[in-house]
DSSP file (Angstrom, degrees, kcal/mol; ACC not computed):
  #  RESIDUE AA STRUCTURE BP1 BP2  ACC     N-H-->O    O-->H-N    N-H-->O    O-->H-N    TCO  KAPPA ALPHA  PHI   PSI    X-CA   Y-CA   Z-CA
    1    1 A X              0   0    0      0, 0.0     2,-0.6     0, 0.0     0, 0.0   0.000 360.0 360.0 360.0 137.2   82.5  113.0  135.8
    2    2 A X        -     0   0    0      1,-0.0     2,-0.4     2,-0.0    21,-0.3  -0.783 360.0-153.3 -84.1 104.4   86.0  113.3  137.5
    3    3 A X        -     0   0    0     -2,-0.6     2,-0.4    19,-0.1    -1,-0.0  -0.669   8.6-153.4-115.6 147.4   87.6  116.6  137.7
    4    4 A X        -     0   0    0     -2,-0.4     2,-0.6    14,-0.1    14,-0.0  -0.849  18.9-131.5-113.0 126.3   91.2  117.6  138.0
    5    5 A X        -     0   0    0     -2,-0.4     2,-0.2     0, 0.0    -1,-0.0  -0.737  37.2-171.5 -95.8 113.8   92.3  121.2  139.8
    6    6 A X        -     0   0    0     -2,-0.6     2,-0.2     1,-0.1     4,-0.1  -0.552  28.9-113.7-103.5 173.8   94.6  122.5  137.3
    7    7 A X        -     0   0    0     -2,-0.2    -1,-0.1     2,-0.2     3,-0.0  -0.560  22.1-131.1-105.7 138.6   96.7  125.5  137.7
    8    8 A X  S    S+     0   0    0     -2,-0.2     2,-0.8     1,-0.2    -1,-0.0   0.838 102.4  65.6 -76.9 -22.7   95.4  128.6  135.1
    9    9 A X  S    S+     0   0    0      0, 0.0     2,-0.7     0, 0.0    -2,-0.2  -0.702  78.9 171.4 -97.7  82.6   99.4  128.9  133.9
   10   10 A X        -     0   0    0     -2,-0.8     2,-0.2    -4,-0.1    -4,-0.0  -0.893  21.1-154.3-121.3 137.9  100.2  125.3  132.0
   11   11 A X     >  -     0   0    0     -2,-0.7     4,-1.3     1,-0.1     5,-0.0  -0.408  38.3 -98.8 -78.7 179.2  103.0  124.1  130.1
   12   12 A X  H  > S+     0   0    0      2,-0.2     4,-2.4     1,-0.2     5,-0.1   0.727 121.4  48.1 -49.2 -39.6  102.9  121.8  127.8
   13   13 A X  H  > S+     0   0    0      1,-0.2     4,-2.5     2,-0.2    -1,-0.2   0.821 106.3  54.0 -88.8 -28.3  104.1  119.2  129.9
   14   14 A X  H  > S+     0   0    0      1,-0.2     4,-1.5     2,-0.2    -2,-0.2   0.913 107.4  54.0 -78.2 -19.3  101.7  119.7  133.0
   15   15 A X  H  < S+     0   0    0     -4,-1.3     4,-0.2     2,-0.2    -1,-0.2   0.837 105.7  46.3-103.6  -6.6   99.1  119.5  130.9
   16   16 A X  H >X S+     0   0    0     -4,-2.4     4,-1.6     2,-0.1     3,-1.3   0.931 116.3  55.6 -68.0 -43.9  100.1  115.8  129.2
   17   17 A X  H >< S+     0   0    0     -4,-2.5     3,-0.9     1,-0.2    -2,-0.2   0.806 105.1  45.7 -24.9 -73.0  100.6  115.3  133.0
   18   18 A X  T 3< S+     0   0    0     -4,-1.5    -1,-0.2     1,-0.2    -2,-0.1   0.097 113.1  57.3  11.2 -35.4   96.9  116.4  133.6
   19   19 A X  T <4 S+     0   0    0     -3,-1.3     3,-0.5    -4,-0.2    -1,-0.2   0.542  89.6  63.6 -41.7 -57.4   95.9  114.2  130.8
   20   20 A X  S << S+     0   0    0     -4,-1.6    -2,-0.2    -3,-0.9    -3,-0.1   0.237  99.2  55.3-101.7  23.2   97.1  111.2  131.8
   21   21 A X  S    S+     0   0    0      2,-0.1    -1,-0.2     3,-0.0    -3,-0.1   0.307  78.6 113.2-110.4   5.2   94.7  111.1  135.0
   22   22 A X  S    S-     0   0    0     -3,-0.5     2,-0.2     1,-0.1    -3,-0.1  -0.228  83.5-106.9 -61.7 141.9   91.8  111.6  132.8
   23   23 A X     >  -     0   0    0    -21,-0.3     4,-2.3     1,-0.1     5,-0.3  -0.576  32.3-110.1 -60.0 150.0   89.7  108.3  133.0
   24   24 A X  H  > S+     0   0    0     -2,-0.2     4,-3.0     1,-0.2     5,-0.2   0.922 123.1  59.3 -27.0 -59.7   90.1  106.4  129.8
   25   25 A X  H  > S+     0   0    0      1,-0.2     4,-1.0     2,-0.2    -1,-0.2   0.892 116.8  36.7 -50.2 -54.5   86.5  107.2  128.9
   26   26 A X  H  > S+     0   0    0      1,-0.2     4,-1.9     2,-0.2    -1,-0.2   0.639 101.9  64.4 -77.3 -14.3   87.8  110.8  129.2
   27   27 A X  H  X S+     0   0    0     -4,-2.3     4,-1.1     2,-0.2    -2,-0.2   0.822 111.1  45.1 -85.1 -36.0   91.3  110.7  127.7
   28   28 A X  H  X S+     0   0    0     -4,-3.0     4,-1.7    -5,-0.3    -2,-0.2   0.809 108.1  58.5 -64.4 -31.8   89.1  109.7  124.3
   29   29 A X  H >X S+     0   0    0     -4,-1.0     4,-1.8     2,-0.2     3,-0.5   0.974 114.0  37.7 -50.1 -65.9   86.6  112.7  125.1
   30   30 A X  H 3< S+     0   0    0     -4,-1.9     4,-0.5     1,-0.3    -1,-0.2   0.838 111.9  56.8 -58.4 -32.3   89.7  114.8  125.0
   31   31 A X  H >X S+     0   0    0     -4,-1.1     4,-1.1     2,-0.2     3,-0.5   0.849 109.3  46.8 -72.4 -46.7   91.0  112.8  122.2
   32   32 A X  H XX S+     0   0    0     -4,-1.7     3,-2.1    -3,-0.5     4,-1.7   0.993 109.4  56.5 -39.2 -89.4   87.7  113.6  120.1
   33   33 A X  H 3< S+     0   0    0     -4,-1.8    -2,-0.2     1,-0.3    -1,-0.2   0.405 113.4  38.4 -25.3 -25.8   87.9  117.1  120.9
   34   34 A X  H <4 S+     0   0    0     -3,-0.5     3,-0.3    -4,-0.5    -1,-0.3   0.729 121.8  33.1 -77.3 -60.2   91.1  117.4  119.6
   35   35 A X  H << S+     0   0    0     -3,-2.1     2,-2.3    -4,-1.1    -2,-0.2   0.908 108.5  60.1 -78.4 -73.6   91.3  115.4  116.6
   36   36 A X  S  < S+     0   0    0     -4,-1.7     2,-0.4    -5,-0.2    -1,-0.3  -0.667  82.4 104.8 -82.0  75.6   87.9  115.7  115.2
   37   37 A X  S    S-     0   0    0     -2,-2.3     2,-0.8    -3,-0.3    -3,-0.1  -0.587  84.2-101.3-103.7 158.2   88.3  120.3  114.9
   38   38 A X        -     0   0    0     -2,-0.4     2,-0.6     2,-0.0    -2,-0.1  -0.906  40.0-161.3 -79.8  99.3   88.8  121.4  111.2
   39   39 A X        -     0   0    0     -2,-0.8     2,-0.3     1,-0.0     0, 0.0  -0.801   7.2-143.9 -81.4 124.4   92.4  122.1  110.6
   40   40 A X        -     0   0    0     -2,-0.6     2,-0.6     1,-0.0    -2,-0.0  -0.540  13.8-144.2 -84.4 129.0   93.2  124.1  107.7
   41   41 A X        -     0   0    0     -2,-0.3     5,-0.1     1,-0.0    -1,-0.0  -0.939  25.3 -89.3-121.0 158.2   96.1  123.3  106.2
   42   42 A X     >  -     0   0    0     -2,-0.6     4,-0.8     3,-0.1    -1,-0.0   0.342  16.7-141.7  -8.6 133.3   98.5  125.6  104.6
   43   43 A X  H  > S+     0   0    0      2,-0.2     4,-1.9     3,-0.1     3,-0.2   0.964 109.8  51.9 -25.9 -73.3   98.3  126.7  100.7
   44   44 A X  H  > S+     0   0    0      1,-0.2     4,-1.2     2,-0.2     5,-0.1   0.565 108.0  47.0 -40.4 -36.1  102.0  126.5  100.8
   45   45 A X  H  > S+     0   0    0      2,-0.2     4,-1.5     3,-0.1    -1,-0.2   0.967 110.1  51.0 -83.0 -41.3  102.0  123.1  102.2
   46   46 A X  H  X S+     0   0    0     -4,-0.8     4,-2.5     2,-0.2     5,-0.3   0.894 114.0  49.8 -35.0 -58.5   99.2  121.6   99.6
   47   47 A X  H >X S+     0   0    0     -4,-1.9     3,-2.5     2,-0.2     4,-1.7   0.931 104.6  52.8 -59.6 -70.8  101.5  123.1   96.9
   48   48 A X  H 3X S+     0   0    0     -4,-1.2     4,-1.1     1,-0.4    -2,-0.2   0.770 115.9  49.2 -47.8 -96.5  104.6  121.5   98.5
   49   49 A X  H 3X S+     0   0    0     -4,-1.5     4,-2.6     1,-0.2    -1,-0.4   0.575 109.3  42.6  23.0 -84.9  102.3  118.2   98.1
   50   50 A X  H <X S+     0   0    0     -3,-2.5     4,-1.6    -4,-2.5    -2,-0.2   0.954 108.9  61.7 -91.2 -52.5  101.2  118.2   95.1
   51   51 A X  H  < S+     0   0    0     -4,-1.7     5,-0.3    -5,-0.3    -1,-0.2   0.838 109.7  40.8   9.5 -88.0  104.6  119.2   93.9
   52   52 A X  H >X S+     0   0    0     -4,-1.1     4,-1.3     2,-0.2     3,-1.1   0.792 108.9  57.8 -70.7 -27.5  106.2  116.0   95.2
   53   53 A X  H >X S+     0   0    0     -4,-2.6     3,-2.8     1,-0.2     2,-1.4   0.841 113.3  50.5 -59.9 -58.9  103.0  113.5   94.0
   54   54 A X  H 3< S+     0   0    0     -4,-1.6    -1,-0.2     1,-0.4    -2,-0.2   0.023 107.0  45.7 -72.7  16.3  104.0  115.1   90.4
   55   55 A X  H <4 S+     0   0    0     -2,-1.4     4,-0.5    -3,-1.1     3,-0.4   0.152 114.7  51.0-130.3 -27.4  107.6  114.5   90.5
   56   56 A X  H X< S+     0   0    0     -3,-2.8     3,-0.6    -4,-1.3    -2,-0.2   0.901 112.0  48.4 -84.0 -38.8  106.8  110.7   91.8
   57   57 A X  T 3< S+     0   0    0     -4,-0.7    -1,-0.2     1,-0.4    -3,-0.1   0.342 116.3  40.4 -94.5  20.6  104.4  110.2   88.9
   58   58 A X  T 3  S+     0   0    0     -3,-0.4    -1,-0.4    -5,-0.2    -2,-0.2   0.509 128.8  31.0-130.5 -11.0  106.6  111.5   86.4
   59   59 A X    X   +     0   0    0     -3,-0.6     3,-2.5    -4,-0.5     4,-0.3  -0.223  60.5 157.7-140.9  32.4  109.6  109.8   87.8
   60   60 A X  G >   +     0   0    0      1,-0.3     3,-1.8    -4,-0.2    -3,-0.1   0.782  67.4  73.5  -6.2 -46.8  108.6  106.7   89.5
   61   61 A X  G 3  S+     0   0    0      1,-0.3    -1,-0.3    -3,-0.1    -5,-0.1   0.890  91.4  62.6 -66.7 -38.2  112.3  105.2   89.2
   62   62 A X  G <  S+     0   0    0     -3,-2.5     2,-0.4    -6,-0.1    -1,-0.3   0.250  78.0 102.1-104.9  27.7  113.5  107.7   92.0
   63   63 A X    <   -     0   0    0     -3,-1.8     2,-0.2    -4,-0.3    -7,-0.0  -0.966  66.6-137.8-117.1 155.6  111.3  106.5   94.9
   64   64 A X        -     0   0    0     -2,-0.4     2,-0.1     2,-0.0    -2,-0.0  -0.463  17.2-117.1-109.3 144.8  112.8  104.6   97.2
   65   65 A X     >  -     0   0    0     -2,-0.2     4,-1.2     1,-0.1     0, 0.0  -0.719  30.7-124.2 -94.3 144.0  110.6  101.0   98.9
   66   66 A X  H  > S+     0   0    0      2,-0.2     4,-1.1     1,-0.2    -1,-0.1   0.559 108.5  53.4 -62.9 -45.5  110.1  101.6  102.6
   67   67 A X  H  > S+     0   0    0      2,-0.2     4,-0.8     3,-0.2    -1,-0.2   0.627  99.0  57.8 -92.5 -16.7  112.0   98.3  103.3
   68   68 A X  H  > S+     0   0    0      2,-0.1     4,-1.9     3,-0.1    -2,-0.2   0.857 114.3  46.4 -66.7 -61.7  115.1   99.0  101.3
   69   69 A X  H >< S+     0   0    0     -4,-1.2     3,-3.0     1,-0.2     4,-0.3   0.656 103.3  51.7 -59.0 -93.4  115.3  101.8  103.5
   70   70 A X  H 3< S+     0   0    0     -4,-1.1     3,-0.4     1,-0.3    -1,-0.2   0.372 106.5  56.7   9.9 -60.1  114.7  100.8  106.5
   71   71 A X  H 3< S+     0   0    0     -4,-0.8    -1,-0.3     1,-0.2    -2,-0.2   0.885 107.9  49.4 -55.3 -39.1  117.5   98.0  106.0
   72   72 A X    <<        0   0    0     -3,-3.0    -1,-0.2    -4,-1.9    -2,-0.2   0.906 360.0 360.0 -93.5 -26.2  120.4  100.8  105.1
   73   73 A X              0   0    0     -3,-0.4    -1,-0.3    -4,-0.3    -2,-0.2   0.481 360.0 360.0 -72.3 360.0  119.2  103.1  108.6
């Protein structure tokens, strides 16, 4: 395995820097590692959620096709 001498003090940006000299094979490691954790998400955000599906399924008429937008942006 190929290791990179990092500095103990990273920004954000040295360490996508740092990142992107990982081998593929390791830049997916990292990518696993990342990804695949539990993340809780928020109460507050779930409500917010389920909110908006229940205001689409009771009101259908007022969402908008992806490709109508698109066109008007």
């Amino acid at each position: 395995m190929e290791t990179i001498k990092l500095n103990i003090d990273l920004n954000v940006n040295q360490l996508i820097e740092a990142a992107k000299k990982l081998s593929p094979k390791d830049r997916l490691k990292l990518n696993d590692a990342i990804w695949n954790e539990d993340m809780a998400i928020p109460i507050e955000h779930q409500k917010i959620v389920l909110d908006r599906l229940a205001k689409a399924k009771s009101n259908p008429k007022r969402l908008l096709d992806w490709d109508e937008v698109s066109k008007m942006l």
